[in-house]
N, C-alpha and C positions, 0 to 999 in steps of 0.2 A: 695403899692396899697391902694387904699381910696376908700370905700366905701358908699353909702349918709345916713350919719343922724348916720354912725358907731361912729362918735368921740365924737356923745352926750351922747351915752350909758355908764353909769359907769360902773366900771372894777368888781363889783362884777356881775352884769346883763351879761357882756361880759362872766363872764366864766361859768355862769348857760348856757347861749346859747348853747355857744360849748361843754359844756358837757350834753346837751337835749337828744341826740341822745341814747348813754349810759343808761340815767336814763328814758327812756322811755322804753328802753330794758328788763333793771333791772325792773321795774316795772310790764312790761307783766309777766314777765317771775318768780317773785315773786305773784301779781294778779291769774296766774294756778294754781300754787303751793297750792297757800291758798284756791279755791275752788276747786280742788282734793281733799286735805284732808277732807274741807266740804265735800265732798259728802260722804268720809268714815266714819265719825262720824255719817252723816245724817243716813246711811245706819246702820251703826252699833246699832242708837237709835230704829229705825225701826225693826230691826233682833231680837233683846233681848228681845221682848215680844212672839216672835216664839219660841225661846229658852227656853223659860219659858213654854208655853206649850208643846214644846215638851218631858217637865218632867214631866208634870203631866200627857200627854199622856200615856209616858212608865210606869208610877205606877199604872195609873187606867188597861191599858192592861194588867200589869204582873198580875195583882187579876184575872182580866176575862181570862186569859190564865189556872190559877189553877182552877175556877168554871168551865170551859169548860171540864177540866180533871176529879173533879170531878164532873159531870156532867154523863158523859161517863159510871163512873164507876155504878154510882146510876141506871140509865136506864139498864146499860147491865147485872145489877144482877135483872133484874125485880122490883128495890124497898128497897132490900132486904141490901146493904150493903151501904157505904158513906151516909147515909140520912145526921148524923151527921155533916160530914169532909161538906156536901153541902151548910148547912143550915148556919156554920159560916165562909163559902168562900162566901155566899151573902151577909154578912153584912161586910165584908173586901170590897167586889166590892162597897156594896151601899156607903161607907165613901168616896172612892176615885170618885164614881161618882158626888157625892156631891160635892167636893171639884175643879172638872173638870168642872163642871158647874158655878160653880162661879166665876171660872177665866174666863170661855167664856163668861158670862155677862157683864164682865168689861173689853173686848179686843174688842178693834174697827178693825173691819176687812177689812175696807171699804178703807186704806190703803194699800191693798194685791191685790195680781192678782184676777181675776174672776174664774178662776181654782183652785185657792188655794180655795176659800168663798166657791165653789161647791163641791168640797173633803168633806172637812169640814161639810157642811150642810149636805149632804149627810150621813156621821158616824153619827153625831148628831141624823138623824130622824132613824138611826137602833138603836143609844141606846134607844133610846123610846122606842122597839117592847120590849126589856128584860123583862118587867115585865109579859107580855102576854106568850114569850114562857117557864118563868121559872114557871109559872100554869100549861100549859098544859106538861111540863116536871114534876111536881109535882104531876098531874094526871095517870102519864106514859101515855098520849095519842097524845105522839109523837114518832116518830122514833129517835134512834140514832145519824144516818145517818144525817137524819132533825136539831138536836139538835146541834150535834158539826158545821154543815156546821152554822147555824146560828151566833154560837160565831165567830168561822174562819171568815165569811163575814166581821162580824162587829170587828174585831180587822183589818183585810186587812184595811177596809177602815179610820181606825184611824193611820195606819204605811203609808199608803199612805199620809195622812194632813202631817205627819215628811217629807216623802218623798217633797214634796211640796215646805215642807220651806227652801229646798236646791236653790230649781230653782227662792227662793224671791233673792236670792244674787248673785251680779255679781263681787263678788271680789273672787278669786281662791280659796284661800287657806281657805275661808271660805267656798267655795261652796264643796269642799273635804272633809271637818272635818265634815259637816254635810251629809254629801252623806255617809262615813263611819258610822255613827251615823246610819243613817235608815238602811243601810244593817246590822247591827248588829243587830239592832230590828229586822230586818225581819229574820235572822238568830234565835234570841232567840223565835220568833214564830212557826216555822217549829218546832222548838224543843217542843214546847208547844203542837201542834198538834200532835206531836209526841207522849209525856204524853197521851193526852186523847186516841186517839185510842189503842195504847196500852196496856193502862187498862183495856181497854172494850177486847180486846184482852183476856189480862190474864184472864178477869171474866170468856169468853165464853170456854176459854181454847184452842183454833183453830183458825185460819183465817177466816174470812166470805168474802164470794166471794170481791174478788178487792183489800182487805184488805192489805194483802201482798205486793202487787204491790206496793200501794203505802206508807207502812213501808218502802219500800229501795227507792222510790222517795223523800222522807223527810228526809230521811238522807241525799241525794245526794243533796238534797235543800239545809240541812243547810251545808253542806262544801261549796259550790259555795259563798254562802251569807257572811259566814265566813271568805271565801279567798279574796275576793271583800272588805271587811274589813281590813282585814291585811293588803292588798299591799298599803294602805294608810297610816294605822295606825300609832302613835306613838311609838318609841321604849319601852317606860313604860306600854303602851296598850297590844301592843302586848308579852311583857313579863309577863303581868298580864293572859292574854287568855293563854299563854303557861303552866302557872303555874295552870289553873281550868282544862284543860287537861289532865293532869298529876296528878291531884288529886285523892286520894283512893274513893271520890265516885262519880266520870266520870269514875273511872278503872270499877269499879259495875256494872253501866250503861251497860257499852259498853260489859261487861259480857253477861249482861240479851239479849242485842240487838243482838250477836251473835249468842247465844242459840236459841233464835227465831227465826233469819233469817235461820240458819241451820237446825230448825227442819220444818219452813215452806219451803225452798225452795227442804224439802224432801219430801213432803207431798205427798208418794206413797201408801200410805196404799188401796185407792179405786182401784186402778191398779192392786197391790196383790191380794187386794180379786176378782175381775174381773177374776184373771186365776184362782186362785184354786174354782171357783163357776163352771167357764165354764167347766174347766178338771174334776172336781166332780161329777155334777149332772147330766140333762138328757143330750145327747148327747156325754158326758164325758165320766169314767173311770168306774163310776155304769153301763151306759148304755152299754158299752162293755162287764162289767163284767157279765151281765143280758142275751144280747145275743149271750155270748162264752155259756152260759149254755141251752139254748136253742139249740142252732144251732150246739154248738160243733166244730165251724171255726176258725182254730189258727189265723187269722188276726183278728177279736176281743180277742184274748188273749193276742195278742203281743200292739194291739191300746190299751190295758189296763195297760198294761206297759211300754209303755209310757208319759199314760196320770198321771201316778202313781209318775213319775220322774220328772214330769212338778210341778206337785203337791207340792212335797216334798221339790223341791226347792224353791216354791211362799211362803210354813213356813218355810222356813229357812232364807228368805230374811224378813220375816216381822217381826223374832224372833230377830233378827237383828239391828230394830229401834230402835231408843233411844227413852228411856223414857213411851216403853209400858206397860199398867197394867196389874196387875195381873189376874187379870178377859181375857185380851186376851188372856194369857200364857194359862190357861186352857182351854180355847175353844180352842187354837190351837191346845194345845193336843187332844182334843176329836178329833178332824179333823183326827188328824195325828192317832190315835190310831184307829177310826173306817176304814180311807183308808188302815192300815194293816190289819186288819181282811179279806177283799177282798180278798187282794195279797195273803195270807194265804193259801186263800180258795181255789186257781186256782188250787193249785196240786190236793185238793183232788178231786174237779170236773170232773178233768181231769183221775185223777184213778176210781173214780165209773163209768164216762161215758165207760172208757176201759171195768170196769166189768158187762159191758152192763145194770145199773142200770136205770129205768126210770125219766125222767127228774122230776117229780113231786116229787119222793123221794131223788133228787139229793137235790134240792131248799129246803126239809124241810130239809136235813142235815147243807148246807150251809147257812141259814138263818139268815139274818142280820141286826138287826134294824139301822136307817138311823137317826130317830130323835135326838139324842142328838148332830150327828154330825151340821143339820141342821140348830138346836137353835144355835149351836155355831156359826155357819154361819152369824145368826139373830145378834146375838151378835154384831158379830166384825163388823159389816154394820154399826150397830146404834152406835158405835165408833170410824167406820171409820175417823172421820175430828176431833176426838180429838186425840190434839198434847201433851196433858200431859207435860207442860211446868215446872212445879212442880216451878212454879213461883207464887205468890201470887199478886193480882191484888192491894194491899195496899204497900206494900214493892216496886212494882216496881214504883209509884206514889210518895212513899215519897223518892225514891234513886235520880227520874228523877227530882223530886220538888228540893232537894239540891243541885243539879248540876246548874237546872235553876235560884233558888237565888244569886249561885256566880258569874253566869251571868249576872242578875242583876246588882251585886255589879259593876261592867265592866262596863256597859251602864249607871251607874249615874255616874260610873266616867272623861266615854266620855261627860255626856252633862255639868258637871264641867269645865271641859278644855275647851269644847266650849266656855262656856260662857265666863269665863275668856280669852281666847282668842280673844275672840270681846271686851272685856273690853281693854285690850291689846292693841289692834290696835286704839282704839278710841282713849286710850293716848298719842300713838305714835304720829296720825295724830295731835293733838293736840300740840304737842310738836313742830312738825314740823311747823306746822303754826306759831306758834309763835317766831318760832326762824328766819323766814326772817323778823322781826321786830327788835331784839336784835342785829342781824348782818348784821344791814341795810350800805350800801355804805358813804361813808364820803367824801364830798367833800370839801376843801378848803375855808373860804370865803362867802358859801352859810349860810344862818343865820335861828333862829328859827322860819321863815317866812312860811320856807318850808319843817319845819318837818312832818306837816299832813299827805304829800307823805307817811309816813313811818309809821304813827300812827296805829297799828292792827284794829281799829276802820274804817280805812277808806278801807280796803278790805274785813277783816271778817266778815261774817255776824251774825246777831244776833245768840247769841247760841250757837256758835263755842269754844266757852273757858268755856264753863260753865263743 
């Protein structure tokens, strides 16, 4: 078969022809390849400055998570304790804020999502508020309360920018290693938050209203945060986390956090005293005992003993708590010692009234004074909500601060692997591109006319191999 103008074409033109098809193929299909991998290197050059903040992020927060603690401690002793441990956790914060700030002068951000720039900006203008409220915490003319919610805000909103730099990457296995990363941080924060209140705990020595609550919400925080870590994590990660859990001072920790949660979630002492006031005073066991001798009606003798056994059991349950002081043991004796003298008394009441004696000289026989038991009453009130945790608000700060360091040690060593991990993959992509140039197709015949086809120059773009 003869085709027109086919027998002018020479034989090397002929077999470039029929094998067009092929090397056009080849070519698309080498051309993807090579700008896929661009875009992983692209992304990966893009990523690695995230990365890099997101470790000066975790050094500047880990400082402001111990100033917040002690923080806590300083306000909730009135003044009186941490000034010290305060005043050289702000000069730890201020180096790393320094140091925060100078990378953020020299990071173009304008590369980033609008939601990342907003996070971001946003942390930024609460770290500016620090200097103002660590005056008025210097003044003690702020609350607590005011105080730690302040740090908590402004580290939220700097784990959030981490959070962020997951959602800049749309490649998996980076967007996992760095979604692990932030819940870890958010994990070592709840731990933080944990520290401060706590301490102001031990200062105050009791729960203050809410306070409890939420000691077992931040524990329940940091396992979720934790677990949401692990199911991602590295087998070297997570054998590292297993081994700070198991450490002798996380075993401390979790000591101190039991003792608490078990002596707050006993905190029955105002309930106690509720019945042995009500069964006591007017209306009580006095008031019956007052109008068996008047009236002489064995149903206020017998409501007397009743309220006598009500009594006796409300100290025997409070003698009961752990870690009551010494000062309640005796007033509860005065309690228990003056409601016997009552009981005491009924027989003879009840024999003079027999020997027809007049009520006025019954009452000076049986005459009982009420005050000492009363003060002690006064007493145990104004000790009511202390839980005498016989924990010291310094010791448990510096147990929870070594535990949170080897925590630490965990989170620089996730943003290591990160990073190196995007180093990783950038060489890969790198390698890969270049290698459909090294293993380019060989045709027969075809001459150095039409090696450009194949030259890495003539797909990859600028950049790609650097």
């Amino acid at each position: 078969m003869n085709l027109p103008g086919l027998n002018s074409i020479n034989v090397k033109s002929k077999i470039f022809l029929l094998s067009g098809l092929p090397l056009l193929l080849v070519m698309f299909f080498m051309g993807q390849l090579i700008f896929e991998k661009y875009g992983v290197v692209k992304q990966m050059d893009t990523l690695k400055p995230l990365t890099e903040l997101s470790i000066h992020i975790g050094a500047y927060v880990h400082e402001t998570q111990k100033e917040r603690g002690t923080t806590a401690g300083f306000l909730g002793s009135g003044g009186k304790k941490f000034k010290a441990a305060l005043n050289r956790q702000r000069q730890e914060v201020n180096k790393k804020r320094e140091e925060l700030a100078a990378y953020l002068t020299d990071l173009d951000t304008r590369v980033y999502s609008s939601r990342f720039r907003a996070v971001l900006n946003e942390a930024v203008t609460e770290m500016e508020k620090m200097d103002q409220i660590r005056t008025q915490i210097g003044n003690l003319s702020i609350s607590t309360p005011k105080a730690i919610g302040y740090y908590t805000n402004h580290n939220r909103l700097f784990l959030e920018t981490v959070t962020q730099t997951s959602e800049e990457s749309t490649h998996l296995d980076i967007g996992l290693q760095r979604s692990a990363y932030a819940n870890f941080m958010k994990g070592k924060e709840r731990a933080g938050i944990e520290r401060a209140i706590m301490t102001n705990t031990f200062t105050a020595d009791t729960f203050k209203e809410g306070v409890l609550f939420k000691f077992v919400r931040l524990m329940v925080e940091q396992e979720t945060f934790f677990s949401m870590f692990d199911s991602v994590a590295t087998q070297t990660q997570k054998t590292h986390f297993k081994e700070v859990l198991e450490s002798d001072i996380a075993k401390k920790v979790q000591s101190m956090r039991d003792l608490a949660h078990r002596k707050g979630t006993t905190l029955v002492k105002p309930f106690l005293l509720g019945i042995i006031t009500r069964y006591f005073g007017y209306g009580g066991g006095i008031h019956d005992f007052k109008n068996y001798l008047l009236r002489g009606d064995e149903t206020y003798r017998e409501n007397f003993k009743k309220d006598y056994s009500t009594i006796l059991d409300g100290i025997d349950q409070y003698r009961k708590l752990d870690g009551i002081s010494k000062e309640e043991v005796n007033a509860l004796d005065l309690i228990e010692e003056t409601l016997k003298k009552y009981h005491q008394a009924l027989d003879t009441v009840s024999k003079m009234a027999a020997d027809g004696e007049s009520v006025e000289k019954i009452d000076a026989v049986v005459k009982i004074s009420d005050k000492d038991a009363l003060n002690a009453i006064s007493l145990l009130y104004s000790q009511s909500n202390t839980l005498n945790f016989g924990i010291e608000p310094e010791e448990w700060f510096d147990a929870k601060t070594q535990k949170i360091n080897l925590l630490k040690g965990i989170e620089d060593e996730i943003a290591l692997e990160l990073s190196e991990f995007g180093d990783r993959l950038k060489r890969e992509a790198v390698k890969q591109a270049l290698s459909c140039h090294l293993h380019r197709p060989v045709y027969p015949g075809i001459g150095a006319e039409y090696d450009h086809f194949y030259h890495p120059g003539y797909y990859i773009p600028a950049g790609l191999n650097h």
